[in-house]
CHARMM-style PDB file with segment names, atoms N, HN, CA, C and O in Angstrom:
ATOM      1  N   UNK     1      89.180  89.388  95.000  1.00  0.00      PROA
ATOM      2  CA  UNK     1      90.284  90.288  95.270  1.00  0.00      PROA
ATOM      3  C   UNK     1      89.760  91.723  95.176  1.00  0.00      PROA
ATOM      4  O   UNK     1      88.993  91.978  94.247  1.00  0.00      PROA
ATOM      5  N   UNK     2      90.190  92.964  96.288  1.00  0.00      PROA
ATOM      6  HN  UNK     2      90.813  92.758  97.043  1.00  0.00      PROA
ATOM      7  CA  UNK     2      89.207  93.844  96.066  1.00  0.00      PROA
ATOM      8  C   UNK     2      90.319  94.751  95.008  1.00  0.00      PROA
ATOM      9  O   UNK     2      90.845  94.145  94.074  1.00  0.00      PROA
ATOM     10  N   UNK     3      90.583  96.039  95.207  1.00  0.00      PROA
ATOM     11  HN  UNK     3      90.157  96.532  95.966  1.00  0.00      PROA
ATOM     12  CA  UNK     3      91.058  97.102  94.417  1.00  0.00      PROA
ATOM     13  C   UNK     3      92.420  96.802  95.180  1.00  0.00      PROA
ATOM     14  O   UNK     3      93.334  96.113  94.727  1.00  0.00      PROA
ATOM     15  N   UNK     4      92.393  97.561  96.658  1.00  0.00      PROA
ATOM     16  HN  UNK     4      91.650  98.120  97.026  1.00  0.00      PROA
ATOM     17  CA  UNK     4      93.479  97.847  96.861  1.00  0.00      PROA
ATOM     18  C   UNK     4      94.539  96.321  96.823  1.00  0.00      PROA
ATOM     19  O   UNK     4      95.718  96.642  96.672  1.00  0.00      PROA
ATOM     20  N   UNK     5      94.344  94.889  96.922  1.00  0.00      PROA
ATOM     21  HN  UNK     5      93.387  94.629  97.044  1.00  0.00      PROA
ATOM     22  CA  UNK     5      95.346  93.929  96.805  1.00  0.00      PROA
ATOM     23  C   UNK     5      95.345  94.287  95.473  1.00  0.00      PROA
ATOM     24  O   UNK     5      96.473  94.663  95.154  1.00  0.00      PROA
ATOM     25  N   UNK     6      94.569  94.330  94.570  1.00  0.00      PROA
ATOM     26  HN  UNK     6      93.653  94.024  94.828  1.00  0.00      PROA
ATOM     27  CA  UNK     6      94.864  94.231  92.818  1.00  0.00      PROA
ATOM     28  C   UNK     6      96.183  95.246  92.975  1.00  0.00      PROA
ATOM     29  O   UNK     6      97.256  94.765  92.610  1.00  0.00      PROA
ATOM     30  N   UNK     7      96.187  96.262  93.357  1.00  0.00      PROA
ATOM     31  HN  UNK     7      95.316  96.654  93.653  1.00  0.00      PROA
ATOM     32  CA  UNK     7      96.783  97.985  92.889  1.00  0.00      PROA
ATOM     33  C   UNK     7      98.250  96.890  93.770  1.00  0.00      PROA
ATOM     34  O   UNK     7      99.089  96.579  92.925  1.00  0.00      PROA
ATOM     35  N   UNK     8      98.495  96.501  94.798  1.00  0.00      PROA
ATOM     36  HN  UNK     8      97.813  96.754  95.485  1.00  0.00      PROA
ATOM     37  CA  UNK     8      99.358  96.438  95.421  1.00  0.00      PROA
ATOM     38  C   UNK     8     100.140  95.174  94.785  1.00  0.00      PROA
ATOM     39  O   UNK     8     101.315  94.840  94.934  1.00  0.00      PROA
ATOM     40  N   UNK     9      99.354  94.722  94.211  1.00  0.00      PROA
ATOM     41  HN  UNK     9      98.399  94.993  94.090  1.00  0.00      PROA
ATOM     42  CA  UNK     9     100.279  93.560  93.619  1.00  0.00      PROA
ATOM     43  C   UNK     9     100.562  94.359  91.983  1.00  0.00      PROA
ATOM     44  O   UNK     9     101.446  94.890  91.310  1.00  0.00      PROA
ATOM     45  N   UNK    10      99.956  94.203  91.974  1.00  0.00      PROA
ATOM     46  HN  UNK    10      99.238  93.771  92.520  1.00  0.00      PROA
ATOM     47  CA  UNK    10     100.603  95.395  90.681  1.00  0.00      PROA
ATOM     48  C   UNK    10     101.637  96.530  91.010  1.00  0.00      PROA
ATOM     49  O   UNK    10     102.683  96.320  90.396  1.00  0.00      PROA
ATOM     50  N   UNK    11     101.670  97.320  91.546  1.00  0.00      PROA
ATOM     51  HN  UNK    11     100.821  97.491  92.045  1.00  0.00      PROA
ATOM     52  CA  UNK    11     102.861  97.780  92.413  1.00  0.00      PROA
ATOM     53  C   UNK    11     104.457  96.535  92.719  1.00  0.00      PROA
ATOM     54  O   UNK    11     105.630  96.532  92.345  1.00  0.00      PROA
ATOM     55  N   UNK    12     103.791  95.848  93.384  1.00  0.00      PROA
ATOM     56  HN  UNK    12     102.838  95.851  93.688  1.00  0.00      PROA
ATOM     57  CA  UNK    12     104.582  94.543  93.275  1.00  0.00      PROA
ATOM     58  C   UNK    12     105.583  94.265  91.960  1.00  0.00      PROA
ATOM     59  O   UNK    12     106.793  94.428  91.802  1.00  0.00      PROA
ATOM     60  N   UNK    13     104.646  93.829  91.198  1.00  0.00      PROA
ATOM     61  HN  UNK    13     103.663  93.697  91.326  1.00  0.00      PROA
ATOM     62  CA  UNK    13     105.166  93.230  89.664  1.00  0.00      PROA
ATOM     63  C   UNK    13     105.651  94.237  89.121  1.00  0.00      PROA
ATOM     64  O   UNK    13     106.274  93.913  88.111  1.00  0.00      PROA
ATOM     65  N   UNK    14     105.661  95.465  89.343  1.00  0.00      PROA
ATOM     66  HN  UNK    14     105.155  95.729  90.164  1.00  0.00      PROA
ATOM     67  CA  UNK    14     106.344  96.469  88.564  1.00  0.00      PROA
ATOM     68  C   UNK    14     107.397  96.716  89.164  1.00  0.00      PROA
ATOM     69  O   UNK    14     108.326  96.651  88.359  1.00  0.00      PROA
ATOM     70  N   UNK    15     107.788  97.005  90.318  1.00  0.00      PROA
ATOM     71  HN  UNK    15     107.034  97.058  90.972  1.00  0.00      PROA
ATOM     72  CA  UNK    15     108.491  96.644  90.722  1.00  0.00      PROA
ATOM     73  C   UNK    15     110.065  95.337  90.799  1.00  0.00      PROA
ATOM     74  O   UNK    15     111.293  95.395  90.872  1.00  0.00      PROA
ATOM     75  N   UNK    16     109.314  94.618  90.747  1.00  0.00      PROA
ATOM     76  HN  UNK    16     108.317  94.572  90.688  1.00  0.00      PROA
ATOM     77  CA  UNK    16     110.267  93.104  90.135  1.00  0.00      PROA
ATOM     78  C   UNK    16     110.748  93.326  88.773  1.00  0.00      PROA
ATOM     79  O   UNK    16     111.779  92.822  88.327  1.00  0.00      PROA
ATOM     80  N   UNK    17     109.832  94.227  88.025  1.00  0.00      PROA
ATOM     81  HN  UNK    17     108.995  94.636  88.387  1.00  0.00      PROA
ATOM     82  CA  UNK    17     110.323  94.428  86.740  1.00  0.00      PROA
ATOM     83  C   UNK    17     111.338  95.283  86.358  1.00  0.00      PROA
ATOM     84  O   UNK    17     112.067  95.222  85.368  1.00  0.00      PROA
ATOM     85  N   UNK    18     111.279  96.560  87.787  1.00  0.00      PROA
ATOM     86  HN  UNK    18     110.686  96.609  88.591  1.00  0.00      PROA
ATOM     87  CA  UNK    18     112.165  97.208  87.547  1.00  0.00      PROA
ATOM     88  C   UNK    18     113.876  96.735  88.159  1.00  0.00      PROA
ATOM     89  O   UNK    18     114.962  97.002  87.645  1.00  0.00      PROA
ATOM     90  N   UNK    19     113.581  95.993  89.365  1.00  0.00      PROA
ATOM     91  HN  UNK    19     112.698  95.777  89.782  1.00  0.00      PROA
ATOM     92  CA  UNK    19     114.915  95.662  89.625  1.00  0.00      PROA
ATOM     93  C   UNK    19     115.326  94.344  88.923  1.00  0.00      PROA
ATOM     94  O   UNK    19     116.067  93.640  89.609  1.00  0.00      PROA
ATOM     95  N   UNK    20     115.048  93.930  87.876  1.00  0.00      PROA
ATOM     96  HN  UNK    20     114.446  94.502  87.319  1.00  0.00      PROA
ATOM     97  CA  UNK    20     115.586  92.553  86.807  1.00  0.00      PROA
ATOM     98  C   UNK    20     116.121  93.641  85.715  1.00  0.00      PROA
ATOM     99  O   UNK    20     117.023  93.110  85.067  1.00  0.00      PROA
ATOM    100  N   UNK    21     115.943  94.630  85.399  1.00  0.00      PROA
ATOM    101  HN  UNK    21     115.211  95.061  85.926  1.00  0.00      PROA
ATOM    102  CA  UNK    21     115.957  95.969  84.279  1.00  0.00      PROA
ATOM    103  C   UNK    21     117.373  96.402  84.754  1.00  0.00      PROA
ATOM    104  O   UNK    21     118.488  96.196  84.276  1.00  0.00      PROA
ATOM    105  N   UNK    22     116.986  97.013  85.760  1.00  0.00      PROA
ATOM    106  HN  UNK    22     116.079  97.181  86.148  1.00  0.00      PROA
ATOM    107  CA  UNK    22     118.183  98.152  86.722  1.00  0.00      PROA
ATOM    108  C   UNK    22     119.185  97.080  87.268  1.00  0.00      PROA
ATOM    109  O   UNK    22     120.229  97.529  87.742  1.00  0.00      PROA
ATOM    110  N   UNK    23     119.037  95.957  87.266  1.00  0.00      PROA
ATOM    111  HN  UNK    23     118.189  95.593  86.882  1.00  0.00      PROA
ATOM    112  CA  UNK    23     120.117  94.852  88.167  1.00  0.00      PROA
ATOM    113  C   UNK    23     120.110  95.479  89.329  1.00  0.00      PROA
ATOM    114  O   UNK    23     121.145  95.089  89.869  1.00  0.00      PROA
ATOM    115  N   UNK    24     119.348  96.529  90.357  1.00  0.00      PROA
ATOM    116  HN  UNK    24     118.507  96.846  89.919  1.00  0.00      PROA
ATOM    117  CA  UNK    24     119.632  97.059  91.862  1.00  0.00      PROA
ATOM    118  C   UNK    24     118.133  97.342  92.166  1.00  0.00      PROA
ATOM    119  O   UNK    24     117.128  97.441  91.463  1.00  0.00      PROA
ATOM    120  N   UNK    25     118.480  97.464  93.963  1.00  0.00      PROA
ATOM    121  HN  UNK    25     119.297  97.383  94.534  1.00  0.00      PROA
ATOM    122  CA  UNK    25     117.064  98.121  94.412  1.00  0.00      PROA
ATOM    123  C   UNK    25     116.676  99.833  93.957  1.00  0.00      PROA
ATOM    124  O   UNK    25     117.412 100.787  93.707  1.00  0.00      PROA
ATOM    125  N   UNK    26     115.255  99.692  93.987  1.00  0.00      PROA
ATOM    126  HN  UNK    26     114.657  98.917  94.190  1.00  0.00      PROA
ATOM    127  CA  UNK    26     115.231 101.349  93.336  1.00  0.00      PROA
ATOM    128  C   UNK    26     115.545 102.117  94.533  1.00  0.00      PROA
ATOM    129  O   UNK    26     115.826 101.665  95.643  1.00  0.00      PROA
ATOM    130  N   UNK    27     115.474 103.170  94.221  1.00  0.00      PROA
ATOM    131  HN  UNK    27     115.245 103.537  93.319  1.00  0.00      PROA
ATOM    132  CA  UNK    27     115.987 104.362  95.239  1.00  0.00      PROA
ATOM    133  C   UNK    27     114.226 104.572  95.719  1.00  0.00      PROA
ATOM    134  O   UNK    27     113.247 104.224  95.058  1.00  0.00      PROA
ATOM    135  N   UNK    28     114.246 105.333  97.236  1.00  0.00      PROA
ATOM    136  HN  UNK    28     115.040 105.616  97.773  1.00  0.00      PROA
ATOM    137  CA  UNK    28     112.993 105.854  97.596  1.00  0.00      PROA
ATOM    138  C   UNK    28     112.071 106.514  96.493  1.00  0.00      PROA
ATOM    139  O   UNK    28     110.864 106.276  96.442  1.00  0.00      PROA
ATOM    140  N   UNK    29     112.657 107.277  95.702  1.00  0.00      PROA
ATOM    141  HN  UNK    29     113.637 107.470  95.744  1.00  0.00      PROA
ATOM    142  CA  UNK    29     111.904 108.170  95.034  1.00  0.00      PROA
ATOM    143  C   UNK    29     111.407 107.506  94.132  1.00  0.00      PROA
ATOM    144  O   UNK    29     110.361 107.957  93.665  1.00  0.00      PROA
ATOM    145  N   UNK    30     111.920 106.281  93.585  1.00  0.00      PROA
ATOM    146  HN  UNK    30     112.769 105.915  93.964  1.00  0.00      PROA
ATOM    147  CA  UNK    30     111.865 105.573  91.972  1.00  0.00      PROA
ATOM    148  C   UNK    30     110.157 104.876  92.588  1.00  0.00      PROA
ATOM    149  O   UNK    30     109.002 104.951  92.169  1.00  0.00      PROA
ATOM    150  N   UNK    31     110.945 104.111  93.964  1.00  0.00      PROA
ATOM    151  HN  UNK    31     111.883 104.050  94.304  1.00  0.00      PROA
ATOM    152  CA  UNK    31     109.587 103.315  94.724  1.00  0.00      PROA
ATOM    153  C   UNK    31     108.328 104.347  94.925  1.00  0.00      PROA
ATOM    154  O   UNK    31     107.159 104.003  95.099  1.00  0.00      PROA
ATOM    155  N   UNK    32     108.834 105.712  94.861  1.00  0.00      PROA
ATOM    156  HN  UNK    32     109.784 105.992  94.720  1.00  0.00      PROA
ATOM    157  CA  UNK    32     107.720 106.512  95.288  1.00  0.00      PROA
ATOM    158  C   UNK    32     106.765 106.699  93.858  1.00  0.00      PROA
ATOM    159  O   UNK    32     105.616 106.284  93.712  1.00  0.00      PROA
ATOM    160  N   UNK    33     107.423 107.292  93.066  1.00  0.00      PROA
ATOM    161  HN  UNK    33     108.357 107.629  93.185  1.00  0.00      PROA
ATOM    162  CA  UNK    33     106.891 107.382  91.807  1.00  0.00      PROA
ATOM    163  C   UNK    33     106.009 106.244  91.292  1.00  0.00      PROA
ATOM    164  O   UNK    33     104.948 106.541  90.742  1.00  0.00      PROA
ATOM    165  N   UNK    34     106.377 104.926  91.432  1.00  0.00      PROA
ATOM    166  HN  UNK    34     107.239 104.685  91.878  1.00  0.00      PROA
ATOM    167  CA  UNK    34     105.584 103.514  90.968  1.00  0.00      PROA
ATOM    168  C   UNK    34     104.176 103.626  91.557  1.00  0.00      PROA
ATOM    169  O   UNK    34     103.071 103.651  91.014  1.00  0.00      PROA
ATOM    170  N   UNK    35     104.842 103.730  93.770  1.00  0.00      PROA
ATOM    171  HN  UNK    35     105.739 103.710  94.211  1.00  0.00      PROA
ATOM    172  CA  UNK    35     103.604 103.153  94.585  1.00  0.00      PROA
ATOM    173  C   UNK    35     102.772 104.656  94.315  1.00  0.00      PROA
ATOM    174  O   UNK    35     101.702 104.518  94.907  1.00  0.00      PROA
ATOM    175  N   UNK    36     102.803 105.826  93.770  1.00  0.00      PROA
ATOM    176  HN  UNK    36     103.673 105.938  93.289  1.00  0.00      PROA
ATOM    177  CA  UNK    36     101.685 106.966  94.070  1.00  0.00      PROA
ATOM    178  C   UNK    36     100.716 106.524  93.001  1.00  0.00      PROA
ATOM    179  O   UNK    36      99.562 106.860  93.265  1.00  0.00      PROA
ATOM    180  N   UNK    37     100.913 105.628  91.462  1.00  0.00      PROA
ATOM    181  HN  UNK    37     101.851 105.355  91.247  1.00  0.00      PROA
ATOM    182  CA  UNK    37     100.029 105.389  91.001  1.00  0.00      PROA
ATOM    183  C   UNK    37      98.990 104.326  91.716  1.00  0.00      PROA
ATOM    184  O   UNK    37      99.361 103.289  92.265  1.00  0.00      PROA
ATOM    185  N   UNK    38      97.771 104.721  91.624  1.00  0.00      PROA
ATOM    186  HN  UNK    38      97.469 105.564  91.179  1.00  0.00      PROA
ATOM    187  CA  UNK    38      96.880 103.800  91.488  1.00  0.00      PROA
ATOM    188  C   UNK    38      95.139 103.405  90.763  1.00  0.00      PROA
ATOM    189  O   UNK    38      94.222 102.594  90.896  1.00  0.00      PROA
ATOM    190  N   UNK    39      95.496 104.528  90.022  1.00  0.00      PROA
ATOM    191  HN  UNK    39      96.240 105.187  89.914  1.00  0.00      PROA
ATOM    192  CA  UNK    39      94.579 104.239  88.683  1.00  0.00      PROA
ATOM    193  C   UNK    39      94.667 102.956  87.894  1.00  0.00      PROA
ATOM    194  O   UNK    39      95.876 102.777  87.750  1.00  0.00      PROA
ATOM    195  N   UNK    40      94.202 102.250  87.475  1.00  0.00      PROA
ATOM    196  HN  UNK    40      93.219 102.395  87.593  1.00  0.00      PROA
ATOM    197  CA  UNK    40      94.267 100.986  86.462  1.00  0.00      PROA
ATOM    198  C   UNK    40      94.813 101.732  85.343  1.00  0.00      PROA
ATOM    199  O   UNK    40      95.361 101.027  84.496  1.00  0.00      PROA
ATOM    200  N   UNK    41      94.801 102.869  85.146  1.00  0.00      PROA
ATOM    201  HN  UNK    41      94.356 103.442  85.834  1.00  0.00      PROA
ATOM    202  CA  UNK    41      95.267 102.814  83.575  1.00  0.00      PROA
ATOM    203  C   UNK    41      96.412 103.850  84.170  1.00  0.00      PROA
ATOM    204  O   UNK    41      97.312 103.258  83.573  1.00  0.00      PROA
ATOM    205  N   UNK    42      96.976 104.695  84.716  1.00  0.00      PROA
ATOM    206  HN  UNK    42      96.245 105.175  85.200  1.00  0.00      PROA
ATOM    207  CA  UNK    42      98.529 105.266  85.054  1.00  0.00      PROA
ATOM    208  C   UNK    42      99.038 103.697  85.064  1.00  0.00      PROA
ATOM    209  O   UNK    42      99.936 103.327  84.308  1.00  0.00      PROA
ATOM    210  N   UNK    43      98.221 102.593  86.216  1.00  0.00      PROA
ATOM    211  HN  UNK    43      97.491 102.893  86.830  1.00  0.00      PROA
ATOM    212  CA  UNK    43      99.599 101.376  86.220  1.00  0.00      PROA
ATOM    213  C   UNK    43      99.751 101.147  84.849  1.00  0.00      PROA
ATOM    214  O   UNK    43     100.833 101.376  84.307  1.00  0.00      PROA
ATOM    215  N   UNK    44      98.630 100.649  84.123  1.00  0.00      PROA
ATOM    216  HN  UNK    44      97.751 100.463  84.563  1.00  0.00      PROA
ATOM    217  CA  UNK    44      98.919  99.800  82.892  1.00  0.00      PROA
ATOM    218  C   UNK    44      99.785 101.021  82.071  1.00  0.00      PROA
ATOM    219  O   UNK    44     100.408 100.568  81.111  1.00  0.00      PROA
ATOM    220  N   UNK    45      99.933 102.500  82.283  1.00  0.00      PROA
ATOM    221  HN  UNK    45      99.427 102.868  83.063  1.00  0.00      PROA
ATOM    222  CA  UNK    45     100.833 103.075  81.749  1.00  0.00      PROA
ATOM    223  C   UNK    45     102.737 102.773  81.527  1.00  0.00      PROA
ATOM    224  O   UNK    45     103.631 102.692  80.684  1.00  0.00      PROA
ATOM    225  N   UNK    46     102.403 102.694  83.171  1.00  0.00      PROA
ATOM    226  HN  UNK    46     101.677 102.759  83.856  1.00  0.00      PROA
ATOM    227  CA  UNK    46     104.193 102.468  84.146  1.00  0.00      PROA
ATOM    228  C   UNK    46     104.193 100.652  83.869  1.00  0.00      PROA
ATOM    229  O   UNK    46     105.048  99.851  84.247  1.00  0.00      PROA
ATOM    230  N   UNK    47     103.654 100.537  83.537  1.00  0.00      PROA
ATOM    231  HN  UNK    47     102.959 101.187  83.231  1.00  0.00      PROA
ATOM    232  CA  UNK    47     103.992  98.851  83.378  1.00  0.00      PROA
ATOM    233  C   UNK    47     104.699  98.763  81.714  1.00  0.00      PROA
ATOM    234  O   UNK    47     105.846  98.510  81.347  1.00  0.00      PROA
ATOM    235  N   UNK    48     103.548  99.068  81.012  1.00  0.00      PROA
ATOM    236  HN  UNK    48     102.616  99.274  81.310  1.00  0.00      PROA
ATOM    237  CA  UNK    48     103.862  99.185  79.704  1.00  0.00      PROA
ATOM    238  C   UNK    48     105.216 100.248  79.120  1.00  0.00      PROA
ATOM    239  O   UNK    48     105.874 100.132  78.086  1.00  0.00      PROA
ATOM    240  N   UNK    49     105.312 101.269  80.196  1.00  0.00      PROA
ATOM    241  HN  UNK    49     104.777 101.364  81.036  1.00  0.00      PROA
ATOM    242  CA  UNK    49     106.567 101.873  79.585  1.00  0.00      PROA
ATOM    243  C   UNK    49     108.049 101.060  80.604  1.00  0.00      PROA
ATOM    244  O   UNK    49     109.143 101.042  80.039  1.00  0.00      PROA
ATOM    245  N   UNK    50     107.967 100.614  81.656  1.00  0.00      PROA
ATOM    246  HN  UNK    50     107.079 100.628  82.115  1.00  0.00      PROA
ATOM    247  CA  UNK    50     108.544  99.379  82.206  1.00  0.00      PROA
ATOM    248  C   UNK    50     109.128  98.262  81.295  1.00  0.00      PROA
ATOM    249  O   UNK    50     110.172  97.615  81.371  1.00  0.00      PROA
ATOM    250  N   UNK    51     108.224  98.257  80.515  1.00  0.00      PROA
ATOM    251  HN  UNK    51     107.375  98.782  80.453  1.00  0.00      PROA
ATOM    252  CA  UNK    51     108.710  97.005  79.551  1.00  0.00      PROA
ATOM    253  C   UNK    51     108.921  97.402  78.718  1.00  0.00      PROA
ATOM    254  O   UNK    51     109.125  96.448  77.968  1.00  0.00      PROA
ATOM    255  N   UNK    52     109.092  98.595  78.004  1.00  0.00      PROA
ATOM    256  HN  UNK    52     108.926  99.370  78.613  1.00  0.00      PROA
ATOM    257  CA  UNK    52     109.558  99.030  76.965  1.00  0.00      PROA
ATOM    258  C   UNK    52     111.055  99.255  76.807  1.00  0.00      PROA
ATOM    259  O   UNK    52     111.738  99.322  75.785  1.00  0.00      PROA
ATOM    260  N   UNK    53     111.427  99.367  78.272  1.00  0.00      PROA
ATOM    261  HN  UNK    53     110.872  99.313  79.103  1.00  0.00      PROA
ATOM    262  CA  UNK    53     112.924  99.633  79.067  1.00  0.00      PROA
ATOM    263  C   UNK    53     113.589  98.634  78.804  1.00  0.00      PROA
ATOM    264  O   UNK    53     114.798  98.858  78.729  1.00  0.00      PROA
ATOM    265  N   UNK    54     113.085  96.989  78.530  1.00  0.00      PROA
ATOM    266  HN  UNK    54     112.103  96.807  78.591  1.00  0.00      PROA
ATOM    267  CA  UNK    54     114.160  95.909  78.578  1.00  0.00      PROA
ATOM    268  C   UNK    54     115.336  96.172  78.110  1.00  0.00      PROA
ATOM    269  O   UNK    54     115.503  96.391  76.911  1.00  0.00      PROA
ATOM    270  N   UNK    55     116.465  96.191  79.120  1.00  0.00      PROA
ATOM    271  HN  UNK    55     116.330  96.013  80.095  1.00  0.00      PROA
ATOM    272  CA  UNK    55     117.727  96.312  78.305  1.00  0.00      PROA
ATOM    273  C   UNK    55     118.334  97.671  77.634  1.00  0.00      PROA
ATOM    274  O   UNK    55     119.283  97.930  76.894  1.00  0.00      PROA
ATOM    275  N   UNK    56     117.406  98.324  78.208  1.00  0.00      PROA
ATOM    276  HN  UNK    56     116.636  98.114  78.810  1.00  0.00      PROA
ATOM    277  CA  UNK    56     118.036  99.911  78.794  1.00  0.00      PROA
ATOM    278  C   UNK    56     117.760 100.452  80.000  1.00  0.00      PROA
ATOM    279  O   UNK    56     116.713 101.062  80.217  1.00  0.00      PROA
ATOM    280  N   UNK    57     118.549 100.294  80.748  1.00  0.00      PROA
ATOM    281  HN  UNK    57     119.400  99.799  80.572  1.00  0.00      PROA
ATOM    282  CA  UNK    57     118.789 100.638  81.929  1.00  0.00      PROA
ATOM    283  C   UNK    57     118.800 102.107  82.456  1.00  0.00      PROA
ATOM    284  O   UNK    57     118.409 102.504  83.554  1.00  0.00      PROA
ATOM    285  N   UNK    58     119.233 102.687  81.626  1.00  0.00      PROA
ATOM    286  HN  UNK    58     119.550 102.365  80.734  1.00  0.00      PROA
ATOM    287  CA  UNK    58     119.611 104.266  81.961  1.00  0.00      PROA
ATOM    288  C   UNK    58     118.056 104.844  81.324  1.00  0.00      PROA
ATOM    289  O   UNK    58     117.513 105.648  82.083  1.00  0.00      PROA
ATOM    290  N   UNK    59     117.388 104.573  80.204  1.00  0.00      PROA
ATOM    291  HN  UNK    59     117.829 103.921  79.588  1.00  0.00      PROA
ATOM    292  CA  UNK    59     116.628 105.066  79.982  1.00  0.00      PROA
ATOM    293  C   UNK    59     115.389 104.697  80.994  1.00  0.00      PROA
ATOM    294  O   UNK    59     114.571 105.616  81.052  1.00  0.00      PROA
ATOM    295  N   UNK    60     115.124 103.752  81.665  1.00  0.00      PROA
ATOM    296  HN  UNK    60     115.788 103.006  81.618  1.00  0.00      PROA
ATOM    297  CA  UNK    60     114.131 103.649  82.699  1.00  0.00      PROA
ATOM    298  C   UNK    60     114.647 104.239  83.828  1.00  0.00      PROA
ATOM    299  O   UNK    60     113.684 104.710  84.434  1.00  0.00      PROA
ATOM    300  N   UNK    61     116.017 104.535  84.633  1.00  0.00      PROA
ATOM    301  HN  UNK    61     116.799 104.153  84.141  1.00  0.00      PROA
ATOM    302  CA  UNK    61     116.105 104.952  85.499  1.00  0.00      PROA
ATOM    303  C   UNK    61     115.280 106.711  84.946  1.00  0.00      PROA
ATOM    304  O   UNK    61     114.296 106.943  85.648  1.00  0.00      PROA
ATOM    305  N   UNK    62     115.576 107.889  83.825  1.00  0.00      PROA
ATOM    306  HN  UNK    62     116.376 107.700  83.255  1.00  0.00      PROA
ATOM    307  CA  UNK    62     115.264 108.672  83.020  1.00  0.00      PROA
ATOM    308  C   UNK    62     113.951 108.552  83.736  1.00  0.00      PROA
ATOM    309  O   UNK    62     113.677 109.114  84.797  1.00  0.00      PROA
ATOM    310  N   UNK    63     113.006 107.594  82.899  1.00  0.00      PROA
ATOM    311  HN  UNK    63     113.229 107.137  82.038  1.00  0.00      PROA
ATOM    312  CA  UNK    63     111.433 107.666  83.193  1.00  0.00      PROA
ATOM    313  C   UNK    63     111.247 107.975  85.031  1.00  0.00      PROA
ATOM    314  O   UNK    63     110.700 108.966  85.515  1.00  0.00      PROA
ATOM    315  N   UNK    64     111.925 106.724  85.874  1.00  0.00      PROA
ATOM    316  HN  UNK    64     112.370 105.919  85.481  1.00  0.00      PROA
ATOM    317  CA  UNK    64     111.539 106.820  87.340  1.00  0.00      PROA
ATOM    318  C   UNK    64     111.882 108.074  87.719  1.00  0.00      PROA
ATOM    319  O   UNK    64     110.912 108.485  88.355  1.00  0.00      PROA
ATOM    320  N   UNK    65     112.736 108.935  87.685  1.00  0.00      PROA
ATOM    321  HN  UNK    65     113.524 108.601  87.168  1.00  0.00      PROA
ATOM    322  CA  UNK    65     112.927 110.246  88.015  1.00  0.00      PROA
ATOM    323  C   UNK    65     112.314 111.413  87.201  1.00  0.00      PROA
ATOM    324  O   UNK    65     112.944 112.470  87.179  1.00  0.00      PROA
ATOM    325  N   UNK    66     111.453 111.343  86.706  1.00  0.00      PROA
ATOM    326  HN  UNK    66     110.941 110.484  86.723  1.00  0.00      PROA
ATOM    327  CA  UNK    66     110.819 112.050  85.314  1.00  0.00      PROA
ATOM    328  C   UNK    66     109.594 113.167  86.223  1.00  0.00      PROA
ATOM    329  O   UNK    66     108.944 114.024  85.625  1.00  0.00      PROA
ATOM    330  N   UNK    67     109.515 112.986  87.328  1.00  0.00      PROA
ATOM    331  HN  UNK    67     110.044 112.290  87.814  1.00  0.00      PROA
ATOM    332  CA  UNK    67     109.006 113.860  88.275  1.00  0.00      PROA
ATOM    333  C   UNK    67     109.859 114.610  89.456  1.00  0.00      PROA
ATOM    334  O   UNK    67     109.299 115.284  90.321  1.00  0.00      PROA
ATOM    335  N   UNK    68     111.317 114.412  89.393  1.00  0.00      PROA
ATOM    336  HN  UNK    68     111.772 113.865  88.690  1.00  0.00      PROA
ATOM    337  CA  UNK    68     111.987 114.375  90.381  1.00  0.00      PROA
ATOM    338  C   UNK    68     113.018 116.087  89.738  1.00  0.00      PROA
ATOM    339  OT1 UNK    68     113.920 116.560  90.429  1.00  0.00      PROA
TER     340      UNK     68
END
C-alpha cells in the first residue's frame, strides 16, 4: 500500500468517525479540514482528538471549524 491509499483511507475512517459522533454528513469545510491533513502524525492528531469527542457532539463540531 503506498502513502497516498494509506492517507486516503485514513481520511476515510475519520471520517466514519465523525458522522457516527455528529449523527449527520459533515459540512464542506469540516470535510475540508480532515482531507488537508496528510502528515501521519496531524492524522494520528485528528483521529485521536476524533475520539476524544465520543458523545459530544458540539464539542467536535468546535474542533472541525477551529480554522474556520
Amino acid at each position: 500500500m503506498d502513502n497516498e491509499e494509506l492517507v486516503r483511507n485514513w481520511h476515510a475512517a475519520i471520517i466514519r468517525d465523525c458522522h457516527e459522533i455528529l449523527a449527520r454528513d459533515l459540512t464542506a469545510a469540516e470535510l475540508a479540514f480532515i482531507q488537508s491533513r496528510g502528515a501521519f502524525v496531524a492524522l494520528e492528531f485528528v483521529e485521536d482528538t476524533v475520539h476524544s469527542f465520543r458523545g459530544e457532539p458540539k464539542e467536535l463540531e468546535r474542533f472541525l471549524r477551529s480554522e474556520t
